[in-house]
N, C-alpha and C positions, 0 to 999 in steps of 0.2 A: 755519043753521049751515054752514059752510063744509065744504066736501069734504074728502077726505084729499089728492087731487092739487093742490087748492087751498092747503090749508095746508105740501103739501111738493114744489115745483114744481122739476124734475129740472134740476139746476144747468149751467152751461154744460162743464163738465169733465167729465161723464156725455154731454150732449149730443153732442160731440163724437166720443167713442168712437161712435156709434153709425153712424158713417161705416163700421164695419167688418159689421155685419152684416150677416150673405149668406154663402154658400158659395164659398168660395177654391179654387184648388189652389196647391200649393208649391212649387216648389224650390231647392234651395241644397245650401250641403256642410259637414260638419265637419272641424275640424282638429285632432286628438287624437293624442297620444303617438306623433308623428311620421306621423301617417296623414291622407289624405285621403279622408274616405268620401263620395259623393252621397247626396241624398234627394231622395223626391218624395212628393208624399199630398194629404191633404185638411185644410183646417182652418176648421171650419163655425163662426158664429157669431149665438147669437139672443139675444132682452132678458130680463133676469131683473128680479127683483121690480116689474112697472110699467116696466120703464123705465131702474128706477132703475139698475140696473146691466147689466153682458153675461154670458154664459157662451160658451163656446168650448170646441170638442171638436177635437182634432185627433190625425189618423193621419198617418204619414209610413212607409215602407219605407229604412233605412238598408241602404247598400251592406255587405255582407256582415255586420250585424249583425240583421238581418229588420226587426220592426216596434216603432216607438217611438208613445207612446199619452200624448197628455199632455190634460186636464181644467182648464180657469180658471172662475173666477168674479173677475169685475170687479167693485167696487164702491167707492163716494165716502163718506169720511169727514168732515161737512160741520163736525166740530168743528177737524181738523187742516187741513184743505185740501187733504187728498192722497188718491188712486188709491191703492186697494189691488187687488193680481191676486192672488189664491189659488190655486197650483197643484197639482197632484196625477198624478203620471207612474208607467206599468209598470217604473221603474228603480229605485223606492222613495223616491223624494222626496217632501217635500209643504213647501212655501214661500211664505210671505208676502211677495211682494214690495213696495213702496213705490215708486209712480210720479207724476209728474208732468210738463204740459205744458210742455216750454222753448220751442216757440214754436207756430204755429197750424198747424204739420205732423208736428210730432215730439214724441214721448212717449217717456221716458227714465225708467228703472226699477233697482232696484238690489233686493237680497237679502245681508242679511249671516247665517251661521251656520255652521254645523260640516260636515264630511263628511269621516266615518272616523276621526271625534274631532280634525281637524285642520280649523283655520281656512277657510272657505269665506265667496266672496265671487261674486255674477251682477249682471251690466249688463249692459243692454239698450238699444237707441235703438230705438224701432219711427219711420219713416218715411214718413209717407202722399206718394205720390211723383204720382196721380190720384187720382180716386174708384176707379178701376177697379186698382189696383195699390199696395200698400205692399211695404216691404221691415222685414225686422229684423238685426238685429245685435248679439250676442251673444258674451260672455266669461265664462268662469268661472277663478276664480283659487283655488287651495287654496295656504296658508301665503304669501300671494303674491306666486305666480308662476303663470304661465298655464297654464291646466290643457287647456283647450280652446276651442275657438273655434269661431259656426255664424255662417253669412248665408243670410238666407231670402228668395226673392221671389215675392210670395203675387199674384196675381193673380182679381181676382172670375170667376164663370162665370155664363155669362148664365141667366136662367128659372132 
């Protein structure tokens, strides 16, 4: 009888992601309601089920906002073809995003729903730019129009 890893061998679109686990640190800034804030943090990432997918924890220190705490879970849906990220943040979000690979460095992600009963919309490009450095970028649009804007550039730490 064939194994379980046998009969479900971790697709090349999970494999991939898998360039991100390791400990990062951050930085980048957002663009919100005419403000520029910095951040800097940490954004840790190890395998979940087997393999099959990631988790990610990440802390950041927003400039005069304190600390933003956000939770994923990565995972392949081998019926649709697509990346799902699961997120969960101290801002009271919690979102399904839908991503997929546009080319063999970038991964691009979207979120459509509500916030404050008004149309809400997140895109992402995440960027692998080395092994040792990705970046992200990121837009959120409510009824849309731009609500805010981050770019992040995450860099691994060694050991």
């Amino acid at each position: 009888m064939p194994t379980i890893s046998e009969m479900y061998p971790i697709p090349p679109e999970v494999k991939k992601l898998h360039v991100f686990l390791g400990d990062w640190s951050v930085e980048g800034i957002i663009k919100t309601g005419g403000s520029v804030m910095k951040l800097e943090g940490k954004w840790d990432f190890s395998k979940a089920a087997g393999g099959w997918g990631l988790k990610s924890a990440n802390r950041f220190e927003v400039e005069g906002m304190g600390v933003y705490e956000l939770d994923n879970l990565f995972g392949f849906d081998k019926e649709t073809g697509k990346l799902h990220i699961y997120s969960i943040t101290n801002m009271a979000e919690t979102h399904d995003h839908i991503a997929s690979w546009s080319d063999e460095n970038t991964l691009k992600g979207e979120y459509d729903g509500l916030k404050d009963g008004k149309k809400f919309r997140e895109d992402f490009t995440i960027k692998l730019v080395s092994p040792q450095e990705f970046t992200i970028d990121y837009v959120e649009k409510v009824n849309d129009q731009i609500d805010s804007t981050m770019n992040l550039r995450l860099k691994k730490q060694e050991g």
